[in-house]
C-alpha positions, 0 to 999 in steps of 0.5 A: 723463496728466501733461504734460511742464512741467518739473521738478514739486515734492514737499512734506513737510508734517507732519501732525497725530499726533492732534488735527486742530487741530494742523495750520498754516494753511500745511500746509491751503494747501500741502494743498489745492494739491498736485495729489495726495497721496502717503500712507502709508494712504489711509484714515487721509490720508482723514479729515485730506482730510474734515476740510478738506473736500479731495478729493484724489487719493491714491497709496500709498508705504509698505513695501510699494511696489516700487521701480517705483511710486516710480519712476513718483512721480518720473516725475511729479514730473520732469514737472511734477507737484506733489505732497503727501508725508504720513505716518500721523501727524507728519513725513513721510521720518522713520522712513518710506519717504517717505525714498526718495522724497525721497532720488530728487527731491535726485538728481532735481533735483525742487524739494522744500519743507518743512513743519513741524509736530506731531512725537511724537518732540519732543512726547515730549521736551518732555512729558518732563521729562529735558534733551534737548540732545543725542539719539538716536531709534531708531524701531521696535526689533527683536522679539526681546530679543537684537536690542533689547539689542543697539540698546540696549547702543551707548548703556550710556555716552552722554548721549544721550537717546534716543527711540522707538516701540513697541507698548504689547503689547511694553512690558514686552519692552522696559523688559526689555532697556533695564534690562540694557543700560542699567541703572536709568536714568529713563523716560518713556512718552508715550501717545496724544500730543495725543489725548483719552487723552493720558498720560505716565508716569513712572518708573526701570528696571527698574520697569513699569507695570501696566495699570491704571496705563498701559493696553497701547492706542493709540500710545506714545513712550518718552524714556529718559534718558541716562547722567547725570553722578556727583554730586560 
C-alpha cells in the first residue's frame, strides 16, 4: 500500500536499443531510485535490472493494459510514488502506450522528468548518410500494401526524410509500396543498431536486398530520403 505524500513523480528514461554500455550514468541512477518500473515486457526490463544488479518491482504497460491498470499507475503516482517508465528498447512515450500514462500525469500534475538516451530513430538518421533536417517517423506501417501506400503517398512531394520500423519478413512489402507511392527515392535499412550484427544498407527503390545480402532477422529501421530538389 502506497501512503498518501503528495503528488509522486514518473521518469522516462530511454534505454539501450541493444548494447548495454549505451546506457547513462544518470539513467543507472534514476533506475535504481524509482521505486518500481513500469515496462513493456518484464523479461526483456529483466535483463537490463540483472545487468545493473537491480531488483526492481515491475508492472506491465503495454497494448494490452486496460485503461483501468494505467489508471491504478496514476493512482500511485497521485500519492507519492516514484516511478520508472521504460520501453523495450530507446525512448519510452514514443510510438509506445507509455504515451497514455504521461499524457495522465500533465493532466494529473504528477512531476514527470525526462532522460535521454539510445534512440533507433536517430541513430537510423545519423547512420544513414541523407540530410535529415527536417522528418517525419511513422512507426509501424499498416499490413496490408493498400494501407501502406496510402501513409506513404501523403509524402510523394515533401522533403522530409522519413523513418520507421518494420518486420524484416515484411521487407519486400514495403519497399513495394514506398517505390509506387514514392517513386525511385534513396534508402537505407538499419538492422540490429548497436548490436553485435549491426548493418545498414543502402540502395534506391525499387531495388531489394536478397537475404544473403540483408538477412530477414533481428530488428530494422529503415530511413527514406525525401524528395530531393531538380539539379539545375
Amino acid at each position: 500500500m502506497i501512503e498518501d505524500q503528495g503528488s509522486g513523480k514518473l521518469t522516462l528514461i530511454a534505454t539501450p536499443i541493444g548494447n548495454l554500455s549505451d546506457l547513462s550514468p544518470r539513467a543507472i541512477e534514476s533506475l535504481g531510485a524509482a521505486e518500481f518500473w513500469i515496462v513493456e515486457d518484464s523479461r526483456i526490463s529483466g535483463k537490463l535490472a540483472s545487468h545493473l544488479g537491480l531488483k526492481k518491482p515491475m508492472r506491465i504497460l503495454n497494448d494490452h493494459t486496460s485503461r483501468n491498470q494505467v489508471d491504478r499507475y496514476l493512482e500511485d503516482l497521485k500519492k507519492g510514488a516514484h516511478a520508472a517508465l521504460l520501453t523495450d528498447g530507446g525512448a519510452p512515450a514514443i510510438s509506445d502506450p507509455g504515451a497514455i500514462l504521461t499524457d495522465l500525469c500533465h493532466d494529473a500534475g504528477v512531476e514527470l522528468e525526462g532522460i535521454p538516451g539510445p534512440s533507433a530513430v536517430v541513430t537510423a538518421l545519423m547512420l544513414s548518410g541523407f540530410f535529415a533536417q527536417r522528418f517525419a517517423f511513422l512507426g509501424f506501417l499498416g499490413r496490408k500494401p493498400g494501407a501502406i501506400r496510402g501513409e506513404f503517398v501523403t509524402f510523394a512531394d515533401s522533403p522530409l526524410t522519413l523513418v520507421l520500423f518494420e518486420s524484416p519478413h515484411r521487407l519486400e512489402v514495403l519497399l513495394g509500396a514506398a517505390f509506387e507511392a514514392l517513386g525511385p527515392r534513396r534508402y537505407a535499412i538499419c538492422r540490429e543498431l548497436t548490436k553485435m550484427h549491426e548493418q545498414v544498407y543502402r540502395s534506391v527503390l525499387p531495388e531489394v536486398p536478397t537475404e544473403a545480402v540483408v538477412p530477414r532477422k533481428g530488428e530494422l529501421t529503415l530511413v527514406i530520403e525525401g524528395r530531393r530538389k531538380p539539379e539545375h
